[in-house]
C-alpha positions as a Markdown table, in Angstrom:
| # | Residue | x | y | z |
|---|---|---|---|---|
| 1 | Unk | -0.5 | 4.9 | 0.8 |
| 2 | Unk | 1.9 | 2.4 | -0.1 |
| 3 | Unk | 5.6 | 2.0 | 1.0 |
| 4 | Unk | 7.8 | -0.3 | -0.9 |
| 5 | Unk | 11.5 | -1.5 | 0.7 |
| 6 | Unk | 13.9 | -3.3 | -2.1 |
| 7 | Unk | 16.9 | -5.1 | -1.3 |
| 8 | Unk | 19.1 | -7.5 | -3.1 |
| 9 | Unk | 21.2 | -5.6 | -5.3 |
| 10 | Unk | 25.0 | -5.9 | -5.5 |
| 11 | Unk | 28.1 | -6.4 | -8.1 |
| 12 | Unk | 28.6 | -9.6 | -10.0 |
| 13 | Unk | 30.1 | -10.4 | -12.8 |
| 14 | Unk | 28.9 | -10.7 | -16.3 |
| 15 | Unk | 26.8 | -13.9 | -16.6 |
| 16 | Unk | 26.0 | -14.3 | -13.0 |
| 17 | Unk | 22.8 | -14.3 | -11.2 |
| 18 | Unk | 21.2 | -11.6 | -9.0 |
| 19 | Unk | 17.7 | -11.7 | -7.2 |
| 20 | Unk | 15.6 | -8.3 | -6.2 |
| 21 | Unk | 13.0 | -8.1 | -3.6 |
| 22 | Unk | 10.4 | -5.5 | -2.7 |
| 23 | Unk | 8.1 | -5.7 | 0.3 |
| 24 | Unk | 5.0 | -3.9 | -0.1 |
| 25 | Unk | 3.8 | -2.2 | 3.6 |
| 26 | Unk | 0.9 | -0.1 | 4.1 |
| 27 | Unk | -2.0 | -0.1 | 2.2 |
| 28 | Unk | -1.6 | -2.8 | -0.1 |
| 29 | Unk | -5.0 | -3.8 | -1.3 |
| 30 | Unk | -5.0 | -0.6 | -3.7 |
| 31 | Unk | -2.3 | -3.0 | -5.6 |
| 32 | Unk | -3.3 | -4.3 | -9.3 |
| 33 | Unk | 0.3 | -4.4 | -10.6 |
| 34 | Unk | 3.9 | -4.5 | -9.5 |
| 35 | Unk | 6.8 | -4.2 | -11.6 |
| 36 | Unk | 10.8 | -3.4 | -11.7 |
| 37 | Unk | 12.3 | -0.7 | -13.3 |
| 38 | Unk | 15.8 | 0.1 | -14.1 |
| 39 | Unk | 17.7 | 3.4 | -14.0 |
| 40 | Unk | 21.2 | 3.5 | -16.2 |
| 41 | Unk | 23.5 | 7.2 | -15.5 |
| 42 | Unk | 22.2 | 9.1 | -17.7 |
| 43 | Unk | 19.4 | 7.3 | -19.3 |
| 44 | Unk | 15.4 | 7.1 | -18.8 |
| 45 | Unk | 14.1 | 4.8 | -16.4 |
| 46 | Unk | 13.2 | 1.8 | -18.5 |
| 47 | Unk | 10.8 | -1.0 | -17.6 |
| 48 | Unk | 11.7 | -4.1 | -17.1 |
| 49 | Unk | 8.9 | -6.8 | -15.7 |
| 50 | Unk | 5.9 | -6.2 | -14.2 |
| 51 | Unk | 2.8 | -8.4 | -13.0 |
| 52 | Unk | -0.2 | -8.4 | -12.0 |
| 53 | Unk | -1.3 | -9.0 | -8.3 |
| 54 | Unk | -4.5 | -11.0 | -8.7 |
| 55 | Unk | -3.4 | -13.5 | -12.0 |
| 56 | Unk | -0.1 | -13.4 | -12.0 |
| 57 | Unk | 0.5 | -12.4 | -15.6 |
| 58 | Unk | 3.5 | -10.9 | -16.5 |
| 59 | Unk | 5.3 | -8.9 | -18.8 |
| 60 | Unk | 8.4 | -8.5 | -19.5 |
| 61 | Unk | 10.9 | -5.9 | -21.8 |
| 62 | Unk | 12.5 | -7.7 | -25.0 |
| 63 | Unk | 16.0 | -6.7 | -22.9 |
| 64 | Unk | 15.4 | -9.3 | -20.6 |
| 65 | Unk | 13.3 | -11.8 | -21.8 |
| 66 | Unk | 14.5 | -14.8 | -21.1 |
| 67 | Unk | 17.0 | -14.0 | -18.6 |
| 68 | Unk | 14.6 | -12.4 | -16.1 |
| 69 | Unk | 11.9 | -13.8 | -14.1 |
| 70 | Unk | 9.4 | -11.8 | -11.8 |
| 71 | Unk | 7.5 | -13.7 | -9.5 |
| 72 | Unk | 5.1 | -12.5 | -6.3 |
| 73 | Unk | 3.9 | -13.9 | -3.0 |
| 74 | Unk | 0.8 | -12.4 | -2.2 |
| 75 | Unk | 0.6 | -14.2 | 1.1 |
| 76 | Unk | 3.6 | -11.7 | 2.1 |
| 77 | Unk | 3.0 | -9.2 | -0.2 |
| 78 | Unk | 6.1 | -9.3 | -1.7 |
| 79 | Unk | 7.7 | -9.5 | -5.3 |
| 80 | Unk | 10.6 | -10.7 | -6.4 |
| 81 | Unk | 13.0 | -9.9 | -9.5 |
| 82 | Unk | 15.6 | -13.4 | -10.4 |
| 83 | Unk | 17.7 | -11.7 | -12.7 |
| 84 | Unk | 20.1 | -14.2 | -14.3 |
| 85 | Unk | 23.0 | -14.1 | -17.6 |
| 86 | Unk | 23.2 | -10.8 | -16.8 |
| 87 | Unk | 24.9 | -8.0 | -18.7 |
| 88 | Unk | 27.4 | -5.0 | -18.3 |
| 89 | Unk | 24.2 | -2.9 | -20.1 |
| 90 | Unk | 22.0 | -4.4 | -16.9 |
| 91 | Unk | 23.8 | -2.1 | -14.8 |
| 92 | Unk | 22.2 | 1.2 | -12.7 |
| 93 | Unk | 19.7 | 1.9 | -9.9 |
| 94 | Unk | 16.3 | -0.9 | -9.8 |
| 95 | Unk | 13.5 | 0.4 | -8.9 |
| 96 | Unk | 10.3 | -1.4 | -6.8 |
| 97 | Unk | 7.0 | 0.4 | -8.6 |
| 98 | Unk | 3.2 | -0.3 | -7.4 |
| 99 | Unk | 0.2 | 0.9 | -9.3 |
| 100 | Unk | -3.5 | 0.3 | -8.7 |
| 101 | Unk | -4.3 | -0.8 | -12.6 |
| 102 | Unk | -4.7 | -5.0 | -12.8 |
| 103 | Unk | -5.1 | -5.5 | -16.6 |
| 104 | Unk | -2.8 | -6.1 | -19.1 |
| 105 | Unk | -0.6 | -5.2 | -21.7 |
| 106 | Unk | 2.3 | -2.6 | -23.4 |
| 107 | Unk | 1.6 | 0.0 | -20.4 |
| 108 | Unk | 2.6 | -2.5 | -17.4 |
| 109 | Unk | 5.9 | -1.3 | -18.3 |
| 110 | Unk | 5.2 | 2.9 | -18.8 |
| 111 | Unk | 6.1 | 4.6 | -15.6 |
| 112 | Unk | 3.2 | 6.8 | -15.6 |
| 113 | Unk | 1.3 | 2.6 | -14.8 |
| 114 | Unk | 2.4 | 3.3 | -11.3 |
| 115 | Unk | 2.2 | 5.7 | -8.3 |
| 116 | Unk | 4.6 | 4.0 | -5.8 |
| 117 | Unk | 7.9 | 3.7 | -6.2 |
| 118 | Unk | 10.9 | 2.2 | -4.3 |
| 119 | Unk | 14.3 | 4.1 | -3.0 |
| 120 | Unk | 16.3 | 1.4 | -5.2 |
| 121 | Unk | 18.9 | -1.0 | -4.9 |
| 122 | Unk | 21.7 | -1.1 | -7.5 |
| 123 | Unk | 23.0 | -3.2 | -9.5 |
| 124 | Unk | 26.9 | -3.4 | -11.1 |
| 125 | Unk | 27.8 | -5.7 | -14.1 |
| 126 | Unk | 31.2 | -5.7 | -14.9 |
């Protein structure tokens, strides 16, 4: 079982800068991927980054490309989401997600990727 604690979020202003983290307790060998997710009112829960535990690669969503940047420290089995220009549309709850699948490709971002999930932090652009 794994837990994962975010923390980070908050309210800035459009074009400002934000950075996530998510801690990763418990059984955390099980890990292949990591990712962040965001939740607007009334809207799916879309993917946003995700990478992989043991290379490091990562994907991202054509939303954020370029503006977002998820990194990991597998020393403290953390990951971290630097979210900068940021958007009134980058708004709603961000969500920590862990899954045991280490490849590659469109699925690191599909929700059904991952079995752990976050409480989530939110975010407010205005």
């Amino acid at each position: 079982h794994v837990q994962l604690v975010e923390s980070g979020g908050g309210s800035v202003q459009a074009g400002g800068s934000l950075r996530l983290s998510c801690a990763a307790l418990g059984d955390t060998s099980r890990i292949g991927s990591m990712a962040w997710f965001r939740q607007a009112p009334g809207k799916d829960r879309e993917g946003l980054a995700s990478i992989t535990t043991r290379t490091g690669r990562t994907t991202y969503a054509d939303s954020v490309q370029g503006r977002f940047s998820i990194s990991q420290d597998n020393a403290k089995n953390t990951v971290t989401l630097q979210m900068n220009s940021l958007k009134p549309e980058d708004t709603g709850m961000h969500y920590c997600a862990a899954g045991p699948n280490g490849g590659t490709g469109p699925w690191c971002l599909f929700r059904d990727a991952y079995d752990s999930w976050g409480q989530g932090t939110q975010v407010t652009v205005s």
